[in-house]
PQR file of N, CA, C, O and H, with PARSE charges and radii, in Angstrom:
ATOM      1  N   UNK A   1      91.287  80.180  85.273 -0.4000 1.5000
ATOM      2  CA  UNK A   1      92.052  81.321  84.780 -0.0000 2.0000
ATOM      3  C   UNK A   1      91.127  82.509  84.576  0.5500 1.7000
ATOM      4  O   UNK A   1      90.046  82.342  84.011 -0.5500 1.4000
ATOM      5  N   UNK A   2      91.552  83.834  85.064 -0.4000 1.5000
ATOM      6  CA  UNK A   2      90.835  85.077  84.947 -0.0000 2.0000
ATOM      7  C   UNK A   2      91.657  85.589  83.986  0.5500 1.7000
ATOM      8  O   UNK A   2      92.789  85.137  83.816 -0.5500 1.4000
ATOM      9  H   UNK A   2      92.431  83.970  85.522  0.4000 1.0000
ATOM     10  N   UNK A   3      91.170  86.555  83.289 -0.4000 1.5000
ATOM     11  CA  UNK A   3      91.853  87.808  82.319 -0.0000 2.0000
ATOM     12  C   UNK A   3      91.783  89.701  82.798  0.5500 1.7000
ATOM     13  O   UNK A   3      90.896  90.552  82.744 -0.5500 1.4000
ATOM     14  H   UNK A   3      90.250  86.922  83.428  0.4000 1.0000
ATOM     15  N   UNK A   4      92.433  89.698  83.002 -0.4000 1.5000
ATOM     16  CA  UNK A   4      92.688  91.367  83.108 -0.0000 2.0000
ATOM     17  C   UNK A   4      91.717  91.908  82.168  0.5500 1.7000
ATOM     18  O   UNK A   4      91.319  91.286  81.183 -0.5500 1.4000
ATOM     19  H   UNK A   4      93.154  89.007  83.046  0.4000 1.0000
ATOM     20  N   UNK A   5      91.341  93.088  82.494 -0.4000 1.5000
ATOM     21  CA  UNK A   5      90.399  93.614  81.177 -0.0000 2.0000
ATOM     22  C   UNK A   5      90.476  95.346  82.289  0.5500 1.7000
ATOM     23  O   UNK A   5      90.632  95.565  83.490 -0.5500 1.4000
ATOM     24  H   UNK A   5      91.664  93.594  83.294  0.4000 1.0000
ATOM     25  N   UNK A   6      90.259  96.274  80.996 -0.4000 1.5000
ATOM     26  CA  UNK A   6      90.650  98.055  81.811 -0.0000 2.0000
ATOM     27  C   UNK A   6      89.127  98.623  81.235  0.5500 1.7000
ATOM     28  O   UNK A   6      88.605  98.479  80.129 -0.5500 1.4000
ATOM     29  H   UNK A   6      90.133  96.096  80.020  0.4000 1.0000
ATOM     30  N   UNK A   7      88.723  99.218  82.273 -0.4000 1.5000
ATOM     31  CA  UNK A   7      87.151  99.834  82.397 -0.0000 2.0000
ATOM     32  C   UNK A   7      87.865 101.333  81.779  0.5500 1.7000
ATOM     33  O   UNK A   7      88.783 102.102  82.063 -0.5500 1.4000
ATOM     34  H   UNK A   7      89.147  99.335  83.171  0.4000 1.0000
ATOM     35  N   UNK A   8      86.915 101.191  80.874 -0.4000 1.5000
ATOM     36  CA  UNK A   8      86.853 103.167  80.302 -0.0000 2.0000
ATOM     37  C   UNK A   8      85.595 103.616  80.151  0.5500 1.7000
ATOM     38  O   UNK A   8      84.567 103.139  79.671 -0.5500 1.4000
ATOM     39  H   UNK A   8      86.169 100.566  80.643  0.4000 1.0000
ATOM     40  N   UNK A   9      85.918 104.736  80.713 -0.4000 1.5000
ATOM     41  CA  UNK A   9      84.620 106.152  80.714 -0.0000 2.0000
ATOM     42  C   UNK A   9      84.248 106.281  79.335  0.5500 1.7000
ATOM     43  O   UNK A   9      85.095 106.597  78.499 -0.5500 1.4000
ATOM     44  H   UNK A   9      86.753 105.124  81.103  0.4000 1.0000
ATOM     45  N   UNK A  10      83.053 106.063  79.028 -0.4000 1.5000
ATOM     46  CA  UNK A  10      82.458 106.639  78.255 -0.0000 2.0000
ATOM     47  C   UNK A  10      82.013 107.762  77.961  0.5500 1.7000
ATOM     48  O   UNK A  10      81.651 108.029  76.815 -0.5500 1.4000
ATOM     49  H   UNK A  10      82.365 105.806  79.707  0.4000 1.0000
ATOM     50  N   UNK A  11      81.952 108.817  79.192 -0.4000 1.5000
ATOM     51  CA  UNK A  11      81.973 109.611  78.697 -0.0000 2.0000
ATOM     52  C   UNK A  11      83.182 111.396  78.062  0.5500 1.7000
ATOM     53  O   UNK A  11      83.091 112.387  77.337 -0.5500 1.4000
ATOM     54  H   UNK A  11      82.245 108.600  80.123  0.4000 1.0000
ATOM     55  N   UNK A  12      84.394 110.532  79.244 -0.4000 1.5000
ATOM     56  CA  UNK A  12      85.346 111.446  78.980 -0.0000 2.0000
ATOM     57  C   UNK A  12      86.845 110.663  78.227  0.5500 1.7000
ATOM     58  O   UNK A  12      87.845 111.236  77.794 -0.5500 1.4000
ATOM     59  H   UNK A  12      84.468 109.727  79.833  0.4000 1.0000
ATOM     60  N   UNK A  13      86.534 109.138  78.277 -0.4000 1.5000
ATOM     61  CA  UNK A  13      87.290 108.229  77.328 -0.0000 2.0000
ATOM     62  C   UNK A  13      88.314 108.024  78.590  0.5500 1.7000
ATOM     63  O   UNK A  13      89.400 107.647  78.149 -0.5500 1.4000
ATOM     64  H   UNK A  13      85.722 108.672  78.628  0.4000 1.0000
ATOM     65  N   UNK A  14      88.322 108.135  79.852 -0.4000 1.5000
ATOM     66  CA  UNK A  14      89.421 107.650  80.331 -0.0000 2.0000
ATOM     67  C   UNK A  14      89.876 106.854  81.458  0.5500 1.7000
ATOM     68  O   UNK A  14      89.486 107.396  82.492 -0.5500 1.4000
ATOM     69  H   UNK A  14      87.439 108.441  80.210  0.4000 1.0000
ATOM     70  N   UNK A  15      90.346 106.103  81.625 -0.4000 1.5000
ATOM     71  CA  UNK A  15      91.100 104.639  82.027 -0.0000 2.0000
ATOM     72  C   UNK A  15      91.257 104.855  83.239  0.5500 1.7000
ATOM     73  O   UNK A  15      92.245 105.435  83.692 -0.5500 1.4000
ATOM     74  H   UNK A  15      90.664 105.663  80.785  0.4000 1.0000
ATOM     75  N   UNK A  16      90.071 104.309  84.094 -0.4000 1.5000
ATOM     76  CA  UNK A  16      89.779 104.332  85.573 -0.0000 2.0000
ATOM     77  C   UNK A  16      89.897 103.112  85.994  0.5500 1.7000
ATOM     78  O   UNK A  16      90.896 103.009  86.706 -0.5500 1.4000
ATOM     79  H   UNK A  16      89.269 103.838  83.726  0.4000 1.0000
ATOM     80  N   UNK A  17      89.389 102.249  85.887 -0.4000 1.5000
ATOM     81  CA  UNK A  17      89.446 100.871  86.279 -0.0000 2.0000
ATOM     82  C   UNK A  17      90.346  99.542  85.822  0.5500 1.7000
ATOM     83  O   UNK A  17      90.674  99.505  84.636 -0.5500 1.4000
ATOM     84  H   UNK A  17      88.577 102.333  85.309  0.4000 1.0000
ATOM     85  N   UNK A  18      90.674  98.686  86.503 -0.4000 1.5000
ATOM     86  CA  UNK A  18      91.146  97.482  85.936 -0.0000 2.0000
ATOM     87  C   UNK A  18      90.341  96.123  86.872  0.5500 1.7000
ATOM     88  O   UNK A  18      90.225  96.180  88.096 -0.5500 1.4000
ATOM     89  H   UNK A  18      90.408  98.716  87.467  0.4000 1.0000
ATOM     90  N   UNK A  19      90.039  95.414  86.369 -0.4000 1.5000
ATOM     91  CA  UNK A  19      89.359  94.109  87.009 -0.0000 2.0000
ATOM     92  C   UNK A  19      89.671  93.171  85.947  0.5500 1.7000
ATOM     93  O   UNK A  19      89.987  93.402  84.780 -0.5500 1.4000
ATOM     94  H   UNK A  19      90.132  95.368  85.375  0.4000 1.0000
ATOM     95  N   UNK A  20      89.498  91.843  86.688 -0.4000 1.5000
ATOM     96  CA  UNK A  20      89.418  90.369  85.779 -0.0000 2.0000
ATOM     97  C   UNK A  20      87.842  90.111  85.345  0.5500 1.7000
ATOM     98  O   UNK A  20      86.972  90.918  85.674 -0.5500 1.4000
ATOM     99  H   UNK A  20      89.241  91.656  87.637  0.4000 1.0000
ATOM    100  N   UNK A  21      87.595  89.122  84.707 -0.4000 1.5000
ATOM    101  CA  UNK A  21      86.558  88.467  83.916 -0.0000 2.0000
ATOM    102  C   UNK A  21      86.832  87.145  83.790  0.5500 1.7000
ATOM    103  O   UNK A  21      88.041  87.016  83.594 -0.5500 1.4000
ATOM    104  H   UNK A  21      88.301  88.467  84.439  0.4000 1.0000
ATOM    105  N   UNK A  22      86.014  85.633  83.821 -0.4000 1.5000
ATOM    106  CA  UNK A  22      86.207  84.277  83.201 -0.0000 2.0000
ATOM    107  C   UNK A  22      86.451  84.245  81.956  0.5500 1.7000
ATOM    108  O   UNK A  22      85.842  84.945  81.148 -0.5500 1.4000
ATOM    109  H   UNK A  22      85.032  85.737  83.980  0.4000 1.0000
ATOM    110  N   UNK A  23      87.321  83.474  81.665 -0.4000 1.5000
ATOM    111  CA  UNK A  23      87.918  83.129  80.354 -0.0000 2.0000
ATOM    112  C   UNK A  23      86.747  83.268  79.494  0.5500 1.7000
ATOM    113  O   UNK A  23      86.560  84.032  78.547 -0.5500 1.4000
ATOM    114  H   UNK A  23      87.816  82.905  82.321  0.4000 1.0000
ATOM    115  N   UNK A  24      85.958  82.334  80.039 -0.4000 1.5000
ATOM    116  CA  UNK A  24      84.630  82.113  79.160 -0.0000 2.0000
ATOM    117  C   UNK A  24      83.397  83.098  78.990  0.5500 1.7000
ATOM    118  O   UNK A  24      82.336  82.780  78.452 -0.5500 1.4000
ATOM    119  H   UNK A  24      86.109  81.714  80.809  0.4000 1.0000
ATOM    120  N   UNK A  25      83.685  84.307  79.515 -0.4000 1.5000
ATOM    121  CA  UNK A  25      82.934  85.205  79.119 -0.0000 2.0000
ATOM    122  C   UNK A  25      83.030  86.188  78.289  0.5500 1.7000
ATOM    123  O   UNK A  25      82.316  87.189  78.336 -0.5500 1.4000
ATOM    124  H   UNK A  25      84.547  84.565  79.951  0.4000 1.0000
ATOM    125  N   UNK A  26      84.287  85.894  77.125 -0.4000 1.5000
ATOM    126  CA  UNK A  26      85.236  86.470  76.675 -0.0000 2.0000
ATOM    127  C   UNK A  26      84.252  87.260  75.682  0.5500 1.7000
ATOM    128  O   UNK A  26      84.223  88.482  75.825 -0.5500 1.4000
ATOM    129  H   UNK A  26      84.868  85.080  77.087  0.4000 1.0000
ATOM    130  N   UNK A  27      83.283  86.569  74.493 -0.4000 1.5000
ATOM    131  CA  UNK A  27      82.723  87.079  74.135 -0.0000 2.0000
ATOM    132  C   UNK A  27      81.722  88.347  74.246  0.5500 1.7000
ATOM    133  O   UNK A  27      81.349  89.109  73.355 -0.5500 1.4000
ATOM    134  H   UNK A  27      83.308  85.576  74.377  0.4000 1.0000
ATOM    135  N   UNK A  28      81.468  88.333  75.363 -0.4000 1.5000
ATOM    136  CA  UNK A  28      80.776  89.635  76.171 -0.0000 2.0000
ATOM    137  C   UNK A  28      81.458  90.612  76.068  0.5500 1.7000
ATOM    138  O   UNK A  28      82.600  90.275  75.754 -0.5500 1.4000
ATOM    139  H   UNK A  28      81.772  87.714  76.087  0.4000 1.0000
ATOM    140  N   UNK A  29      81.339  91.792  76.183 -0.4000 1.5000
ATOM    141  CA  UNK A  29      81.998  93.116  77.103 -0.0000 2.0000
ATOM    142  C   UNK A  29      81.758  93.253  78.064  0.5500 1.7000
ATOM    143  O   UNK A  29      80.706  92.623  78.172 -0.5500 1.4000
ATOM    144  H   UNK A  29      80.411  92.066  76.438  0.4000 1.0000
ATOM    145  N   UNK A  30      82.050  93.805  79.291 -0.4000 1.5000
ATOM    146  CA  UNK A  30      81.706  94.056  80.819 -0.0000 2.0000
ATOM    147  C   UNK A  30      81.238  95.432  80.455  0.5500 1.7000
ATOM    148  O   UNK A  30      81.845  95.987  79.539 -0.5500 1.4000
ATOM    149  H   UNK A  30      82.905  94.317  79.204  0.4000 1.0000
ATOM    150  N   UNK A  31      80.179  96.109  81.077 -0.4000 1.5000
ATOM    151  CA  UNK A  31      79.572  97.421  81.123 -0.0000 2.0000
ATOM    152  C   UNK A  31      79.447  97.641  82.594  0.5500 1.7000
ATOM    153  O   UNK A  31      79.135  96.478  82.853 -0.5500 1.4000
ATOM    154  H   UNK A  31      79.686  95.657  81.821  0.4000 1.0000
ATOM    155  N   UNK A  32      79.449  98.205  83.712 -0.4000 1.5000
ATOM    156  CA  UNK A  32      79.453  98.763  84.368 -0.0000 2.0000
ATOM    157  C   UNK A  32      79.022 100.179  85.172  0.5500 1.7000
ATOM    158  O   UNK A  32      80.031 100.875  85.286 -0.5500 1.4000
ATOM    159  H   UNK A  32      79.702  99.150  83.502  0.4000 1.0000
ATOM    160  N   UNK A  33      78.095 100.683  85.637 -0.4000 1.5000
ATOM    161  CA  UNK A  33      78.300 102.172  86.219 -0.0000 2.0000
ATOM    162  C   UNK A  33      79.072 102.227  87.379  0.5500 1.7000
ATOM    163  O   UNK A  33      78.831 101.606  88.414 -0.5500 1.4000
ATOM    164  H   UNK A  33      77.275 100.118  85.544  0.4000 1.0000
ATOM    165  N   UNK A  34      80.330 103.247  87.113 -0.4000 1.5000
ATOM    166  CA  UNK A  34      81.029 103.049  88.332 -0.0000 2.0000
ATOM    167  C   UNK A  34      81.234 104.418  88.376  0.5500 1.7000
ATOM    168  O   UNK A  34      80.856 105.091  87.417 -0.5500 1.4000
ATOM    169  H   UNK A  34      80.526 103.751  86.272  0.4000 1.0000
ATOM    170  N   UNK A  35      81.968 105.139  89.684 -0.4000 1.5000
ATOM    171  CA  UNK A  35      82.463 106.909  89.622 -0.0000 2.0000
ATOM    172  C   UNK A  35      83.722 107.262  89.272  0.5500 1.7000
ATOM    173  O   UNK A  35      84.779 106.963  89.826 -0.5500 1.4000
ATOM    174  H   UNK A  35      82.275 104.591  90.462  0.4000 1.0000
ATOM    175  N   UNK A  36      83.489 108.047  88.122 -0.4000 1.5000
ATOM    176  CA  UNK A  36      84.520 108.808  87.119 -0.0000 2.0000
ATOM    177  C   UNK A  36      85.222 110.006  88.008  0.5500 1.7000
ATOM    178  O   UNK A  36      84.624 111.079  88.085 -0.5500 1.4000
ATOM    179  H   UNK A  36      82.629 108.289  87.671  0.4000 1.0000
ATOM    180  N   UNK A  37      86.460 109.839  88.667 -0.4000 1.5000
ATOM    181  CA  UNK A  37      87.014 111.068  89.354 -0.0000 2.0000
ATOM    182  C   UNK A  37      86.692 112.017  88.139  0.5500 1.7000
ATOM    183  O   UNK A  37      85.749 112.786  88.323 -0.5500 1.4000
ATOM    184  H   UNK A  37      86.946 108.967  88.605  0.4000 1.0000
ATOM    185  N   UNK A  38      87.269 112.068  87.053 -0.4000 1.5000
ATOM    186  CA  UNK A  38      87.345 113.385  85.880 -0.0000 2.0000
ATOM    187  C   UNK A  38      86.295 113.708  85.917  0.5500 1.7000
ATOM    188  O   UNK A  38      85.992 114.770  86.462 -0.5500 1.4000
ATOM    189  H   UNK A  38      88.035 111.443  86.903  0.4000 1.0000
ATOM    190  N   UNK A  39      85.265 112.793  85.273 -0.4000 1.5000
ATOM    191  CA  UNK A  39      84.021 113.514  85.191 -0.0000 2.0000
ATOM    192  C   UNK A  39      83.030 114.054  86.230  0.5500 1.7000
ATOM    193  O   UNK A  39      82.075 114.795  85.999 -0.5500 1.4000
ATOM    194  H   UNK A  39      85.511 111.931  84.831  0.4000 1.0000
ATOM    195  N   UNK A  40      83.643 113.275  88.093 -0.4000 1.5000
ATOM    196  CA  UNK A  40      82.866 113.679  89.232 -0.0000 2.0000
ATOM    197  C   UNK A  40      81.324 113.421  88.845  0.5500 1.7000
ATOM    198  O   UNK A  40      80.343 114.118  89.105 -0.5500 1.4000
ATOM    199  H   UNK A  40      84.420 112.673  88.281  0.4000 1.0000
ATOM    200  N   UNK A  41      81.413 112.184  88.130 -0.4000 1.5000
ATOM    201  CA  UNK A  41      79.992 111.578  88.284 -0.0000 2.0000
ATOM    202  C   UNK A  41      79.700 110.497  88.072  0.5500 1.7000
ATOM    203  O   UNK A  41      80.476 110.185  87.169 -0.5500 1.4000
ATOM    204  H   UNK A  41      82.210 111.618  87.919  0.4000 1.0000
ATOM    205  N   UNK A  42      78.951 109.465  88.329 -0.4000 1.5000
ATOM    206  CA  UNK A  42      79.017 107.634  87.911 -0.0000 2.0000
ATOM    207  C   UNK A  42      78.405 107.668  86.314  0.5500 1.7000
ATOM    208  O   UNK A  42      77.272 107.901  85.891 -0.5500 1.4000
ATOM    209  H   UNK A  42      78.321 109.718  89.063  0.4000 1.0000
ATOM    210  N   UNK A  43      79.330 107.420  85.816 -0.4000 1.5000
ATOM    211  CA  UNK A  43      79.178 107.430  84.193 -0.0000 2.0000
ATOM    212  C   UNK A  43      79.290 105.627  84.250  0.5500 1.7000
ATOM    213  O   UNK A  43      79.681 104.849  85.121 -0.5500 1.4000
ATOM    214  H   UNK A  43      80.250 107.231  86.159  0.4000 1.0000
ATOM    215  N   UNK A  44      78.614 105.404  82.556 -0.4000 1.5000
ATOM    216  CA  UNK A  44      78.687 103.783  82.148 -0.0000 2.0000
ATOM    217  C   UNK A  44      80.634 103.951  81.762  0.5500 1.7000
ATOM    218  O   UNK A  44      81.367 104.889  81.450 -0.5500 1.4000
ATOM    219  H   UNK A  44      78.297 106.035  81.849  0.4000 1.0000
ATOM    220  N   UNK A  45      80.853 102.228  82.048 -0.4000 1.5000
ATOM    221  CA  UNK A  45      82.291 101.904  82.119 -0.0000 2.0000
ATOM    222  C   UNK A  45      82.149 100.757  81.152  0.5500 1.7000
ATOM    223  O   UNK A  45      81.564  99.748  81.545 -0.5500 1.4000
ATOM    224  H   UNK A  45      80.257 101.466  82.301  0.4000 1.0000
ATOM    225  N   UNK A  46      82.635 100.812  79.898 -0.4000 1.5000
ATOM    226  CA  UNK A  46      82.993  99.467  79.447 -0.0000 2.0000
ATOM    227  C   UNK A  46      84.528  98.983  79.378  0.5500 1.7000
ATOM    228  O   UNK A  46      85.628  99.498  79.578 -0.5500 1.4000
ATOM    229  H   UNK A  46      83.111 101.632  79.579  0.4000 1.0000
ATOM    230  N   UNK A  47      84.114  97.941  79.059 -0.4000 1.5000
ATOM    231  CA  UNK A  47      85.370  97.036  78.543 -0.0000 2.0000
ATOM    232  C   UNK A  47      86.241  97.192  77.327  0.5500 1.7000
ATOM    233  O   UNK A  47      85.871  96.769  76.232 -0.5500 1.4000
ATOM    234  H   UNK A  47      83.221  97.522  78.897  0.4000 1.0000
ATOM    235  N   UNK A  48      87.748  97.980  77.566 -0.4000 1.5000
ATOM    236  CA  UNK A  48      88.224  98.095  76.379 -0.0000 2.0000
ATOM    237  C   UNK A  48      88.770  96.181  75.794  0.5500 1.7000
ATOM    238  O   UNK A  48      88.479  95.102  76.310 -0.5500 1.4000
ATOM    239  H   UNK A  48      88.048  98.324  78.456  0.4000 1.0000
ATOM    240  N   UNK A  49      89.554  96.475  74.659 -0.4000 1.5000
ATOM    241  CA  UNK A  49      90.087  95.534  74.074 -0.0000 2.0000
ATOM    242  C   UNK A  49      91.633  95.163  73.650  0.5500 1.7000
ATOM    243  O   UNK A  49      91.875  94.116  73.051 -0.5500 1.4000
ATOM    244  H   UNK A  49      89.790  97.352  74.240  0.4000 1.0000
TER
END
């Protein structure tokens, strides 16, 4: 079983991404650098909740 989890910009706060994660990595957050259309630059992406 995977879980849904939504990547947000850190630096403009907003909701670019969606991907899964293992159940069992639940404790973690996912961090990421990925490219922010808004911000037009690869900003860090974490894992909301």
């Amino acid at each position: 079983m995977r879980e849904k989890v939504i990547l947000i910009c850190t630096q403009c706060l907003s909701r670019n991404y969606t991907t899964t994660k293992k159940k069992t990595d639940v404790s973690k957050r996912m961090e990421l650098v990925k490219y922010c259309p808004k911000c037009n630059a690869h900003t860090l992406h974490k894992e909301s909740r």
